[in-house]
Backbone as ProteinMPNN parsed JSONL, in Angstrom:
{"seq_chain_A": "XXXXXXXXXXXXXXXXXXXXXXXXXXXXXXXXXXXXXXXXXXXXXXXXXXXXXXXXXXX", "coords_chain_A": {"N_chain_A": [[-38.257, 96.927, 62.249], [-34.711, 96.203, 61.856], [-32.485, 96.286, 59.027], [-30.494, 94.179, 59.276], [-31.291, 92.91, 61.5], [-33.698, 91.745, 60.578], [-32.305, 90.055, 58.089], [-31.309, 87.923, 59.766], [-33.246, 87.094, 61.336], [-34.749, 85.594, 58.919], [-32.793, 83.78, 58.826], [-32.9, 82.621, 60.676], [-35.077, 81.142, 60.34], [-35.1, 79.787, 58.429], [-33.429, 77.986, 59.265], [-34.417, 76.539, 61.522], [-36.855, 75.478, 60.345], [-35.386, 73.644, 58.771], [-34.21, 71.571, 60.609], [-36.983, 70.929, 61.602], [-37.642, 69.39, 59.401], [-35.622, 67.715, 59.018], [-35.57, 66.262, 61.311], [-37.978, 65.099, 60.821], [-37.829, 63.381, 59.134], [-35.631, 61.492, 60.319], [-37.692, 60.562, 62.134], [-39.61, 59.427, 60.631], [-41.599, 60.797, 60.017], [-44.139, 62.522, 58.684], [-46.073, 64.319, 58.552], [-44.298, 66.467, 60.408], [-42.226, 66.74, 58.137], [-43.471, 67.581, 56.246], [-44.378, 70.332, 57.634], [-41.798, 71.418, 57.694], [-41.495, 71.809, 55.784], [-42.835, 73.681, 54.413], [-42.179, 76.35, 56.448], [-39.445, 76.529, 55.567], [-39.92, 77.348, 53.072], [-41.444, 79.766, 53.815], [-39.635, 80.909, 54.958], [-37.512, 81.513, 53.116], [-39.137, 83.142, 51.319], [-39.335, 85.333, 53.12], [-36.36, 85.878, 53.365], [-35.33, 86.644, 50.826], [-37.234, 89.02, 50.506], [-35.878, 90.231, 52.324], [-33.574, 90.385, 51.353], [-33.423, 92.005, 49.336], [-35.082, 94.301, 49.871], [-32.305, 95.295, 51.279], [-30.684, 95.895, 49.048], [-32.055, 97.743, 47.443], [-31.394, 99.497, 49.494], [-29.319, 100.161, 48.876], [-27.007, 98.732, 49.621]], "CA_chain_A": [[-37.113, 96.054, 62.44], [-33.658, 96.66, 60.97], [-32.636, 95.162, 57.592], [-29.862, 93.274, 59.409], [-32.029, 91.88, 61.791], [-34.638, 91.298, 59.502], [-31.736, 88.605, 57.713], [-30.877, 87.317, 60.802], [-34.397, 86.304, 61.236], [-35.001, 84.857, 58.407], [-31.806, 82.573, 58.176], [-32.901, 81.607, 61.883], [-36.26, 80.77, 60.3], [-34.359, 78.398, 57.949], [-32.244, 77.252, 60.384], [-35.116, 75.861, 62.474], [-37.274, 74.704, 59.242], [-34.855, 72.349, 58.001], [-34.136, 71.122, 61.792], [-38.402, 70.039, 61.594], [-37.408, 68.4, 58.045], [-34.271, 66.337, 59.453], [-36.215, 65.407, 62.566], [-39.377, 63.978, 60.478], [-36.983, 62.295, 58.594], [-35.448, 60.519, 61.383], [-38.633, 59.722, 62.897], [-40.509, 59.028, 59.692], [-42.921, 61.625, 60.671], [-44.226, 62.83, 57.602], [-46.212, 65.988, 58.967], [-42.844, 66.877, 60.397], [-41.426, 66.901, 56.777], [-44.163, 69.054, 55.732], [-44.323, 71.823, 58.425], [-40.701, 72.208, 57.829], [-41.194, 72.67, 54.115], [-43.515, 74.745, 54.44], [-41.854, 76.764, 56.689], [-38.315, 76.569, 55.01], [-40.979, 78.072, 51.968], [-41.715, 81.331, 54.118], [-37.963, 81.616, 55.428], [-36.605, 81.783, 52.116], [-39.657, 84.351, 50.956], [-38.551, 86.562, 54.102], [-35.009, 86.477, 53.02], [-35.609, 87.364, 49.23], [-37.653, 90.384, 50.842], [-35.186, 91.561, 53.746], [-31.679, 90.91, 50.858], [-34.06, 93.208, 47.921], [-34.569, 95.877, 50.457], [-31.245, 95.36, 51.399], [-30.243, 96.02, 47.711], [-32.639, 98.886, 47.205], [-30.917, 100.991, 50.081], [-28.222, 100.7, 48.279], [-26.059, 98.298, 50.402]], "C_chain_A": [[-36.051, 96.451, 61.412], [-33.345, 95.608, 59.876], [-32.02, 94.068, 58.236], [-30.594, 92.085, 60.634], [-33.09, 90.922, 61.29], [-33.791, 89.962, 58.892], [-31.636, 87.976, 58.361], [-32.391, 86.45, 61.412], [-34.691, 85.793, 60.467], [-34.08, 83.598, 58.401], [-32.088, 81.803, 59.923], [-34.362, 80.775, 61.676], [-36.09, 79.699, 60.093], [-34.299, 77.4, 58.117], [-33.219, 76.07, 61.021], [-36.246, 75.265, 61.321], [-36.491, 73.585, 59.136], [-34.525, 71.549, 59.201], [-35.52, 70.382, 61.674], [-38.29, 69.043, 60.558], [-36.376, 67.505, 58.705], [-35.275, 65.272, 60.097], [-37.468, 64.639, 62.378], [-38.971, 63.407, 59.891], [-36.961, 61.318, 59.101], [-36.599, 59.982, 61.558], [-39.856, 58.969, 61.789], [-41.697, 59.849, 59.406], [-43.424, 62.51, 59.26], [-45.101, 64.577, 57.616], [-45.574, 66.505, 59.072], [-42.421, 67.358, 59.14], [-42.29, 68.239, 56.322], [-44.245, 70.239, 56.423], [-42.902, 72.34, 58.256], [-40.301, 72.959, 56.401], [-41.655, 73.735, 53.767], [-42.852, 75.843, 55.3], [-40.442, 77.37, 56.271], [-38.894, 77.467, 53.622], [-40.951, 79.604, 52.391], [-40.303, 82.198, 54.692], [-37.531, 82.217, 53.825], [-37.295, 83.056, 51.595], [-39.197, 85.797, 51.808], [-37.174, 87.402, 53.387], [-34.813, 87.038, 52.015], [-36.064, 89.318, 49.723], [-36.61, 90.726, 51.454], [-33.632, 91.503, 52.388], [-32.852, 91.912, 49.318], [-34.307, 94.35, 48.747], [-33.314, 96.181, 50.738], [-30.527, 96.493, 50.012], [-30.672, 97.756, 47.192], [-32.38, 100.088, 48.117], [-29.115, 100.926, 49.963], [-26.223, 99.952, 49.097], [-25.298, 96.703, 49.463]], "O_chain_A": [[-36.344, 96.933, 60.317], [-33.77, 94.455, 59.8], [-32.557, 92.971, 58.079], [-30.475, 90.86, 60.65], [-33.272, 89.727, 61.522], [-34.314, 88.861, 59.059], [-31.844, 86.863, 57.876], [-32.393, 85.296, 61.84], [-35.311, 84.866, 60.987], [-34.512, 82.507, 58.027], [-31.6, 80.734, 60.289], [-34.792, 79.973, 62.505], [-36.444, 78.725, 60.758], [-34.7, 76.331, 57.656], [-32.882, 74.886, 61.033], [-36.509, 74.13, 61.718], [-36.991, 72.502, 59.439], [-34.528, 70.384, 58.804], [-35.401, 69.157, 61.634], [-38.77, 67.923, 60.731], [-36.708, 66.322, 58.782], [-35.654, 64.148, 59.77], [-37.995, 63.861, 63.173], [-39.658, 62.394, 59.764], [-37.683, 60.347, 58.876], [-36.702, 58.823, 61.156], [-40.738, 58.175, 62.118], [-42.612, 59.54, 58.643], [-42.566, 63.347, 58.979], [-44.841, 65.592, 56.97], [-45.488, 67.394, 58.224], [-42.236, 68.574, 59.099], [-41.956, 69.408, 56.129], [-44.177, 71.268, 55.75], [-42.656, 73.503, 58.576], [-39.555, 73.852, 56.001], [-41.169, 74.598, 53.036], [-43.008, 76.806, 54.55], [-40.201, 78.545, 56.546], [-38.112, 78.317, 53.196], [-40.578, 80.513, 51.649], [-40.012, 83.388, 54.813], [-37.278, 83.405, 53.623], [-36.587, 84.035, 51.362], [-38.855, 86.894, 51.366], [-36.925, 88.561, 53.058], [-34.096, 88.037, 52.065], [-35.504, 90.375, 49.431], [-36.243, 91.838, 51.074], [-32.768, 92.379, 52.435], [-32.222, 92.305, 48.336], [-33.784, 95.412, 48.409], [-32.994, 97.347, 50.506], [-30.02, 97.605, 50.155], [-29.938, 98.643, 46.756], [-32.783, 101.235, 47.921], [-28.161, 101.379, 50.596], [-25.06, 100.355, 49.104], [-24.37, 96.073, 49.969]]}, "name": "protein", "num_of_chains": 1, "seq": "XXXXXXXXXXXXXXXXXXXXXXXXXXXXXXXXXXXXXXXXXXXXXXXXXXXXXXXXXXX"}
């Protein structure tokens, strides 16, 4: 996968993490809250990786 898709996936990982966090909000749903933290957890690790390769080819 390319670097720029590579960001583009992660910030859609995000994107849709913090969407599970709103929406267990709203509903009180407290699993909700956590699958999105947890997931908002592995978006952000993605993105660290795909903007440090980024970095390392020199862009």
């Amino acid at each position: 996968m390319g670097r720029q898709a590579e960001l583009v996936r992660a910030l859609a990982m995000r994107a849709s993490a913090a969407k599970l966090k709103s929406d267990g909000a709203a509903l009180g749903d407290e699993r909700l809250k956590e699958e999105g933290r947890r997931r908002e957890a592995a978006a952000r690790s993605v993105l660290a990786d795909a903007r440090a390769s980024r970095r390392a080819a020199g862009r």
